[in-house]
C-alpha positions as CSV (number, residue, x, y, z in Angstrom):
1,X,-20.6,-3.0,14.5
2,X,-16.8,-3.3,13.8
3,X,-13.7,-1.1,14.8
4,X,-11.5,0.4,12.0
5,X,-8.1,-1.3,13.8
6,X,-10.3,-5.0,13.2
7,X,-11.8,-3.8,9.8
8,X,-8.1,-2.7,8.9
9,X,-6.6,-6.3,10.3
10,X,-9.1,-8.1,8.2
11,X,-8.6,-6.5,5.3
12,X,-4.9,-6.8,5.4
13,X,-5.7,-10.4,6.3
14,X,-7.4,-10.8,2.9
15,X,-4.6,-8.8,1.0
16,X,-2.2,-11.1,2.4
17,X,-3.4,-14.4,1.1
18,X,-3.1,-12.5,-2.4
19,X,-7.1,-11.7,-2.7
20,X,-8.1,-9.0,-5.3
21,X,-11.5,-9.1,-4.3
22,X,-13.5,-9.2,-1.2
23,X,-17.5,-9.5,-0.8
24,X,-19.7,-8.1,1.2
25,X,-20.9,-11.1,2.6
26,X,-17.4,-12.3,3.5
27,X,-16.4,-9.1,5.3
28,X,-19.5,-9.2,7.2
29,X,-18.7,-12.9,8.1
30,X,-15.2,-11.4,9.5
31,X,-16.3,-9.2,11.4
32,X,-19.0,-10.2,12.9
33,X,-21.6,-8.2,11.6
34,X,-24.4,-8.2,8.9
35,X,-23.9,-8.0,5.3
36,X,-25.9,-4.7,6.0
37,X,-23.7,-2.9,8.7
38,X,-21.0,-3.5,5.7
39,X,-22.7,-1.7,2.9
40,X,-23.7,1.0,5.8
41,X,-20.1,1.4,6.0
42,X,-18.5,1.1,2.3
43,X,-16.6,4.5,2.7
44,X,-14.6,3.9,5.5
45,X,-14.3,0.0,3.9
46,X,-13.0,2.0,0.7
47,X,-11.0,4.1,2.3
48,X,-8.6,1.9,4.5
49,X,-8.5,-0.4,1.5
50,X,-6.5,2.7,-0.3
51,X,-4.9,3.6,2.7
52,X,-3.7,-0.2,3.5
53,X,-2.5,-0.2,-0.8
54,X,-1.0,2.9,-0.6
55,X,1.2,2.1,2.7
56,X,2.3,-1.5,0.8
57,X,2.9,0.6,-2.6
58,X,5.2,2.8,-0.4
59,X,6.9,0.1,1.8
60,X,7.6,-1.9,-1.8
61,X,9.3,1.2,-3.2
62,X,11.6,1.7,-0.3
63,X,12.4,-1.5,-0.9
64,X,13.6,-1.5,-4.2
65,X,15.3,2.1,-3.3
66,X,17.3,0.3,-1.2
67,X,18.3,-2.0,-3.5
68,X,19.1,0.6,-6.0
69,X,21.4,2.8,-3.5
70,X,23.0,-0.5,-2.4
71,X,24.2,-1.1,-6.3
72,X,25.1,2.9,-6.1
73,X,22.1,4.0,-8.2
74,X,20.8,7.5,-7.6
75,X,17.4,7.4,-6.7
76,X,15.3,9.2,-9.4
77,X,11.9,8.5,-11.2
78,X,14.0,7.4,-13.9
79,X,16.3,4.9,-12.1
80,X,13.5,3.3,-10.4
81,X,11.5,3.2,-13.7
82,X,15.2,1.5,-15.7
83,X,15.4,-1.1,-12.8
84,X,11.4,-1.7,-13.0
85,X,11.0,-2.1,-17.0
86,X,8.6,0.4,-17.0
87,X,7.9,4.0,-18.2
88,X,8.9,7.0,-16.1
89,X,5.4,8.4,-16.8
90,X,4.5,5.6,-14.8
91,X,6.6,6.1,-11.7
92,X,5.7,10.0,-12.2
93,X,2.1,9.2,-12.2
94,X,2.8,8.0,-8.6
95,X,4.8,10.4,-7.8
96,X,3.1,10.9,-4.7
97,X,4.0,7.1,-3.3
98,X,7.8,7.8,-5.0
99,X,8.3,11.0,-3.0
100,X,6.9,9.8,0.2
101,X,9.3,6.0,-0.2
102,X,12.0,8.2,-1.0
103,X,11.7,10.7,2.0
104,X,10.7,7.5,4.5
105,X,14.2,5.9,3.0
106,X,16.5,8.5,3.3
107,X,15.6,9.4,6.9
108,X,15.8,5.9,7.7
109,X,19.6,6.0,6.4
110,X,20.1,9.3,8.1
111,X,19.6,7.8,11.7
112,X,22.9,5.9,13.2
């Protein structure tokens, strides 16, 4: 059996050498376990694989909010979607990720 703190490092692990896609097989091998004890597992695989996306997704937009209130930008869906290239539909339909960088950013410029 595996911990989610060693399933959560290996997975990042992964993600960092720019991997899209992961097998069973090479989890397992990982981990330490069996192929098996993977698939027994597959929600909480899925769902620190969204969690670990969405924290990068947030920790890349506060990244280019800083950028944007550095050049004196307010920080909207619609700046971020101008300095992007894309639509603001787009940034609105993660609006969730865009609200949460945006809060995480301004309370980081709020403390001294």
């Amino acid at each position: 059996m595996f911990s989610q703190e060693k399933l959560k490092n290996v997975l990042i692990k992964f993600l960092d050498r720019g991997r899209k896609g992961i097998t069973r097989q090479e989890l397992a091998l990982e981990l330490g376990c069996t192929r098996d004890d993977v698939i027994q597992h597959e929600e909480m695989v899925e769902n620190i694989l969204i969690e670990i996306q969405e924290n990068k997704a947030v920790e890349d937009c506060k990244i280019i909010l800083k950028n944007l209130f550095a050049k004196g930008i307010e920080l909207t869906p619609e700046s971020l979607a101008d300095y992007l290239g894309i639509s603001v539909r787009d940034v609105r339909e993660k609006k969730d990720v865009f609200d949460q960088a945006v809060a995480e950013f301004r309370e980081a410029q709020a403390v001294p």
